[in-house]
TIDODO-404920 format. One record per residue (C-alpha): residue in one letter; x, y, z. Coordinates in steps of 0.02 Angstrom, whole numbers, plus 50000, padded with zeros to 5 digits. Example, Ala and Ser with C-alpha at 12.3 -4.5 7.8 and 13.67 -1.06 7.14 Angstrom:
<atoms>
a506154977550390/s506844994750357/
</atoms>
This chain:
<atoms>
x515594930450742/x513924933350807/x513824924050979/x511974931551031/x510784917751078/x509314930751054/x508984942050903/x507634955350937/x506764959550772/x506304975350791/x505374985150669/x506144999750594/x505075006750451/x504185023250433/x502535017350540/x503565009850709/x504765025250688/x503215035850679/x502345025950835/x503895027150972/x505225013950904/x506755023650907/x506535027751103/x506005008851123/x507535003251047/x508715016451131/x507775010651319/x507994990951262/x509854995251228/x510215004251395/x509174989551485/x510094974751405/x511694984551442/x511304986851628/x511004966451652/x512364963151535/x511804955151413/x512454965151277/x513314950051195/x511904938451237/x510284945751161/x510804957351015/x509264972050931/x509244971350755/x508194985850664/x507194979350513/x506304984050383/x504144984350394/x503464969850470/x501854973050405/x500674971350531/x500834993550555/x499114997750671/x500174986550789/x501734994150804/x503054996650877/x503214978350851/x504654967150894/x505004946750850/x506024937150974/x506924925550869/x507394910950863/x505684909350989/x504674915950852/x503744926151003/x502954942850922/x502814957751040/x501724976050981/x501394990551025/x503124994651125/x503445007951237/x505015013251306/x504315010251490/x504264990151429/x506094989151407/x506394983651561/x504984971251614/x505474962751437/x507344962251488/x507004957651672/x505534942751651/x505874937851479/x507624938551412/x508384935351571/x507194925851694/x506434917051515/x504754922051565/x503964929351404/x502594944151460/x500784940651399/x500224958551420/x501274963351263/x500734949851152/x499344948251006/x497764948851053/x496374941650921/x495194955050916/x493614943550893/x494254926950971/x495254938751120/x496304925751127/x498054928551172/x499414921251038/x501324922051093/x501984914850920/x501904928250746/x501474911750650/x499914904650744/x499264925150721/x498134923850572/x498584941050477/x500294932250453/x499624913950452/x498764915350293/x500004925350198/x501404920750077/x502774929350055/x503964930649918/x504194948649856/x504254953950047/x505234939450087/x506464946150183/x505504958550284/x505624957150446/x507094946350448/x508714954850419/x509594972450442/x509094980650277/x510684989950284/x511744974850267/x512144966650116/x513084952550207/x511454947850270/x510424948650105/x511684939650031/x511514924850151/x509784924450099/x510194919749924/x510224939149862/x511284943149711/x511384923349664/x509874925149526/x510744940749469/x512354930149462/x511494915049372/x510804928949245/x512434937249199/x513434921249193/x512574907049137/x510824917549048/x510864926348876/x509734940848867/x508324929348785/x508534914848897/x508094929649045/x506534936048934/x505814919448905/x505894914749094/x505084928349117/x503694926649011/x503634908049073/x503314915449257/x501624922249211/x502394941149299/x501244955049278/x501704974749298/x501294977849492/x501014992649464/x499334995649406/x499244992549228/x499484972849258/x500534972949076/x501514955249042/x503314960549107/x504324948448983/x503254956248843/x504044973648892/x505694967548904/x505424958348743/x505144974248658/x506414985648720/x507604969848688/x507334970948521/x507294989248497/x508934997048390/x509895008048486/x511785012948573/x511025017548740/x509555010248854/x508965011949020/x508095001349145/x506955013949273/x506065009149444/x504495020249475/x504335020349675/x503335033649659/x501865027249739/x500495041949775/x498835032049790/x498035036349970/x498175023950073/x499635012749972/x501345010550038/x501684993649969/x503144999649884/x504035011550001/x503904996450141/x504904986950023/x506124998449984/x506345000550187/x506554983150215/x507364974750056/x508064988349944/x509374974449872/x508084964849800/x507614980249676/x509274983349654/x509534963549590/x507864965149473/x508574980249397/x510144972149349/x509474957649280/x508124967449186/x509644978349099/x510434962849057/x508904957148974/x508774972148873/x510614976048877/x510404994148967/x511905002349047/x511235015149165/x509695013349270/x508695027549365/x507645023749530/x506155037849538/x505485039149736/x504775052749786/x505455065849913/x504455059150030/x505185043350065/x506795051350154/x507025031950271/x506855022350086/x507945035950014/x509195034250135/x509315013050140/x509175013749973/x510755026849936/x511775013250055/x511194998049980/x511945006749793/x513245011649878/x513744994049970/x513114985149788/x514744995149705/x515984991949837/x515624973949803/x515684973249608/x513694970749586/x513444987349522/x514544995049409/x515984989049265/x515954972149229/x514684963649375/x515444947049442/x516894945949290/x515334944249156/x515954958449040/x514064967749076/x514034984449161/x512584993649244/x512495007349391/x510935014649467/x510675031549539/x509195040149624/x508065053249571/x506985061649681/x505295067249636/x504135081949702/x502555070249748/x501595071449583/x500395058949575/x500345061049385/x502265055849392/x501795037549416/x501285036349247/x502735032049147/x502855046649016/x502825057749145/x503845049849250/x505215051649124/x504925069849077/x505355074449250/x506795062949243/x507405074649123/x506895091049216/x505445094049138/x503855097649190/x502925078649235/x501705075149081/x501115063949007/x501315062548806/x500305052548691/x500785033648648/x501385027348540/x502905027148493/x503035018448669/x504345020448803/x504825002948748/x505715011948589/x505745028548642/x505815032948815/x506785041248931/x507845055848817/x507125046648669/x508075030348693/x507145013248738/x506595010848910/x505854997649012/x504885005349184/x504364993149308/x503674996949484/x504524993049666/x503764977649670/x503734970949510/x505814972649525/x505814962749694/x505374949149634/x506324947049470/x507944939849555/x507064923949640/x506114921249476/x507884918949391/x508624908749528/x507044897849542/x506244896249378/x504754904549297/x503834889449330/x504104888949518/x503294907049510/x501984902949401/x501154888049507/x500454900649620/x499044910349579/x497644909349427/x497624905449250/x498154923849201/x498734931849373/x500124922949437/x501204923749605/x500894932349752/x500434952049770/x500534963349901/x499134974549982/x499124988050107/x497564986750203/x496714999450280/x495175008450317/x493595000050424/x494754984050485/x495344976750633/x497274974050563/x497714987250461/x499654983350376/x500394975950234/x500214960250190/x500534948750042/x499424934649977/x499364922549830/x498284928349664/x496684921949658/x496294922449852/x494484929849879/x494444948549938/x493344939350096/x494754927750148/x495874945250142/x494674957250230/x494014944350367/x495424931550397/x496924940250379/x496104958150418/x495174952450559/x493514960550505/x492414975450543/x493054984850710/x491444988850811/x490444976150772/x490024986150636/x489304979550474/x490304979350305/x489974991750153/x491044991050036/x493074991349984/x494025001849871/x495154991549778/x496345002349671/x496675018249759/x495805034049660/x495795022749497/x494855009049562/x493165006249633/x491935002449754/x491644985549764/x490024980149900/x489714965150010/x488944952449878/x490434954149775/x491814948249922/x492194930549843/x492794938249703/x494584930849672/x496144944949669/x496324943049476/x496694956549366/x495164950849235/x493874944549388/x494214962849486/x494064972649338/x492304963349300/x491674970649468/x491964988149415/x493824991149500/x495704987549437/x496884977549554/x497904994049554/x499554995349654/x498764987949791/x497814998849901/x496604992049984/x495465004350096/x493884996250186/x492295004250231/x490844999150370/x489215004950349/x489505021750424/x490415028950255/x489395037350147/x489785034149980/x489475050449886/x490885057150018/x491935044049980/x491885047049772/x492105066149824/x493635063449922/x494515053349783/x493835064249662/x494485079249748/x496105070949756/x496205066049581/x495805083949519/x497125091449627/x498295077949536/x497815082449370/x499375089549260/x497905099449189/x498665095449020/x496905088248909/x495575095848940/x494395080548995/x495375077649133/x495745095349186/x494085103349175/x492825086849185/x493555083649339/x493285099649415/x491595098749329/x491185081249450/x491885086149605/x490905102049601/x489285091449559/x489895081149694/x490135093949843/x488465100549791/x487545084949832/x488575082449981/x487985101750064/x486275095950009/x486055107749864/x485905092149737/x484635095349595/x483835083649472/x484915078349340/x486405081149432/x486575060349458/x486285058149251/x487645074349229/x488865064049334/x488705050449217/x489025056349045/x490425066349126/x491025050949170/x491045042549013/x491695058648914/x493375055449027/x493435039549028/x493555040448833/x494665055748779/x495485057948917/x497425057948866/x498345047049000/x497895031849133/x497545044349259/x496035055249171/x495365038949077/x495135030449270/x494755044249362/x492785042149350/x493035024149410/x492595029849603/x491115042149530/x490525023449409/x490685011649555/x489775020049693/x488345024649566/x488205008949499/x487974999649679/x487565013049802/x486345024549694/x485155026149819/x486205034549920/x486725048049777/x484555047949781/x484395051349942/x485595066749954/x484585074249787/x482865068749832/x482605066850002/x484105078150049/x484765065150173/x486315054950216/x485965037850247/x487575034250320/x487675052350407/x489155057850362/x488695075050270/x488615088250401/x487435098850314/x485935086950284/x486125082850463/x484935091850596/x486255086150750/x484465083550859/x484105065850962/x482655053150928/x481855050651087/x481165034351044/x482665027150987/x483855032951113/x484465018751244/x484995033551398/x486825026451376/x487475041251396/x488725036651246/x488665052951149/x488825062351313/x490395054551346/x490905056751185/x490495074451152/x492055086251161/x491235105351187/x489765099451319/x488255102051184/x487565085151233/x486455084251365/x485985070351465/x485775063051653/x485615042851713/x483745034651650/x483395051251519/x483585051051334/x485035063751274/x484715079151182/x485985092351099/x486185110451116/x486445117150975/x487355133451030/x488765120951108/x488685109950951/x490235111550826/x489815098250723/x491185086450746/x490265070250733/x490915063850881/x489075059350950/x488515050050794/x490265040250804/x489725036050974/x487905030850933/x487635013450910/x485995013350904/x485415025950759/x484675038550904/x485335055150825/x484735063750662/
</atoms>
């Protein structure tokens, strides 16, 4: 029995593995071993915390004190002054970047303050890797209410009384898809989890994978019980080798206990999972193609319908649901679709979770009720603009979203209300922008990425894509021509319209959205063959405006080969021989000085 009167949270995700955790946790070992207090104050590894710009991160529970950014040289003050001497150390706790105050407790810190958390539930509070522990957090009891007391419609219908949408993008009613497959004809079915998340900046799903993989395990079982599917196929990408690996034990540990496998709990139903790895194709995440390379084929999509509902993976019905969509399937069943559907809007209901990044003070994961305002997300749990910069604008969406700008922030998270702004709730990406991103660079760097991602299978989407980004990088070097803004948007629309699969008819989106609110700028790199934002290198002439510089010697500081020049009381001027163009002195320039 577990006799510790301290358990050290400690994150143990990708990003804190990534930032020094595993040398943290092997110093905090030796430390607590050398003051013996082994027994007394016991490290637990979790899953993502979510709050990852801050890690290695570390919750001292049952204080509810919340250290960050770790080091293995902090080991022993924290052993020595706080979990002996019970003198917690200030230096190592939150600091509010605009109030600078200095918070000791992770629930008076406002990026976890004003979240809630279901799907993530359990992050951050056990040992991923244990099942004993999920289990004590009432995992496996809605599966066990669904197999033993539910018939497959009585599962649908709660469902479909929760109000879940698809997380994954598309936003589709979940209990409608299950309702279909359901009543599809056939001996064999399947049940398949795309964690194949490829959007830049989005890791939503392989957090939760990391820190709960249970809970997709228990939403896949119920969802095969709903459609009665034997055999069940979990799609992550190669990637993901930490979710891989907690994911292959929690299957593993789910069979030695009887909840996967022959006859689940004594119910007579059988279903087993098994993992398929994929190559990092973000074309895979749509669900035809998804299930071609499931098969070993080449991952394309095909045209719908018939839909993967009736014929889907090897030409048998198929249900598809994304990471999170799956997580939260087993406290629906154990709490009622009603319970879930009294959070969140008249046709977005729950909770959904973002990964935040970008422009912003607190960059992480975080997960919030439908129907919150994308201000109350970027400013109160985000923390606002680093810099005292100015906001621009946030892509909402990942490469199939948009641009949405400043007078649009109160917008509520809604699948309808962000898809009148001009961007799709997506997976959940979420990248911000200050007023130093130039948006014709930003719709080239998503457009470059989705062309590289193109199957190349239609020819909209394989050649019009090419076609943009080319128009694109021309207006970026400053060889933009009239005609070229009007070109981009009939290309657009071509796409958008024949394009064969969700990832060539939203491509355009980024191109739509920054045109639509930031033409100027497009304008100004024809036109005037400028960057407002300067950010394109080669309308840029890398000299110094003697009138506006403020002889802060900022840029000098800044400037990594010695081309700046400058001495106390004189404006700053740049030689351009020394200059490499890095940008470093216009990131350094607050004051608009350098041209």
């Amino acid at each position: 029995m577990d006799q510790a009167r301290l358990h050290l949270m400690l994150c143990g995700g990708t990003g804190c593995h990534a930032s020094g955790s595993k040398s943290f946790h092997e110093a905090l070992d030796a430390e607590l071993k050398n003051q013996g207090l082994e027994k007394e104050v016991r490290v637990i590894e979790t899953g993502c915390n979510g709050f990852c710009a801050l890690g290695p991160v570390m919750l001292v529970q049952p204080e509810g004190i919340f250290y960050q950014q770790l080091k293995a040289d902090d080991a022993a003050e924290l052993v020595e002054s706080h979990f002996l001497k019970g003198r917690p150390v200030q230096r190592l706790m939150y600091r509010d970047p605009v109030s600078k105050k200095t918070m000791a407790h992770m629930d008076e810190i406002p990026f976890f303050a004003h979240q809630m958390i279901w799907a993530m539930r359990n992050k951050g509070l056990i040992d991923p890797e244990s099942i004993d522990e999920y289990i004590a957090r009432d995992g496996y009891f809605g599966m066990a209410k669904a197999l033993t007391e539910m018939s497959s419609q009585d599962i649908i219908e709660e469902i479909k009384a929760s109000g879940l949408r698809g997380r994954g993008g598309a936003g589709f009613p979940t209990g409608v898809k299950w309702g279909f497959a359901a009543q599809a004809q056939s001996d064999v079915k399947f049940v398949l989890c795309n964690a194949d998340e490829g959007d830049p900046g989005a890791f939503m799903d392989r957090s939760i994978l990391e820190a709960d993989p249970h809970a997709v395990l228990e939403g896949m079982v119920i969802a095969a019980k709903a459609i009665n599917a034997t055999q069940g196929y979990i799609y992550c990408r190669t990637e993901y080798p930490l979710a891989i690996q907690r994911l292959s034990m929690a299957i593993e540990k789910a069979r030695d206990y009887g909840l996967l496998g022959e006859d689940i709990l004594g119910s007579g139903f059988g279903f087993d999972v098994d993992i398929y790895q994929g190559a990092g194709a973000f074309v895979c995440g749509e669900e035809t193609a998804l299930m071609r390379s499931i098969e070993g084929r080449r991952g394309m999509p095909r045209p719908r319908p018939p839909f993967p509902a009736n014929k889907g993976l090897w030409d048998k019905p198929t249900v598809l649901n994304n990471v999170e969509t799956l997580a939260n399937v087993g406290q629906i069943i154990l709490n009622g679709g009603q319970w879930y559907a009294s959070v969140g809007t008249e046709s977005s209901k729950g909770t959904k979770v973002f990964a935040i990044s970008g422009d912003i003070n607190n960059i992480g994961l975080v997960e919030v009720p439908m129907g919150i305002s994308l201000r109350k997300m970027i400013y109160d749990i985000g923390g606002g603009i680093p810099n005292k910069r100015k906001f621009k604008a946030v892509q909402l969406g990942g490469p199939s979203g948009g641009c949405i700008p400043e007078k649009y922030l109160d917008t509520p998270v809604d699948y309808e209300e962000i898809a009148k702004v001009g961007a799709i709730m997506g997976s959940g990406g979420v990248i911000v922008m200050d007023e130093k991103t130039c948006m014709v660079d930003m719709a080239r760097f998503f457009m470059d990425f989705i062309q590289e991602e193109s199957c190349g299978k239609c020819t909209p989407c394989r050649e019009g894509t090419r076609r943009i980004l080319e128009i694109l990088e021309k207006i970026s070097e400053g060889r933009g021509e009239p005609g070229d803004i009007e070109t981009l948007e009939e290309l657009s629309e071509v796409i958008k319209s024949s394009s064969l699969c969700g990832l060539g008819q939203t491509a355009p989106n980024p191109v739509l959205s920054t045109l639509n609110y930031f033409r100027d700028e497009y304008y100004a790199h024809v036109y005037e063959k400028r960057c407002p934002a300067k950010r394109c290198v080669a309308l840029l002439k890398f000299t110094v405006d003697p009138d506006k510089c403020k002889k802060c010697g900022l840029c000098f500081k800044a400037c990594p080969t010695g081309a700046v020049q400058w001495e106390k009381k004189q404006p700053a001027s740049i030689d351009k021989e020394k200059c490499i163009q890095c940008m470093a002195c216009y990131d350094a320039c607050r004051f608009d000085a350098i041209e």
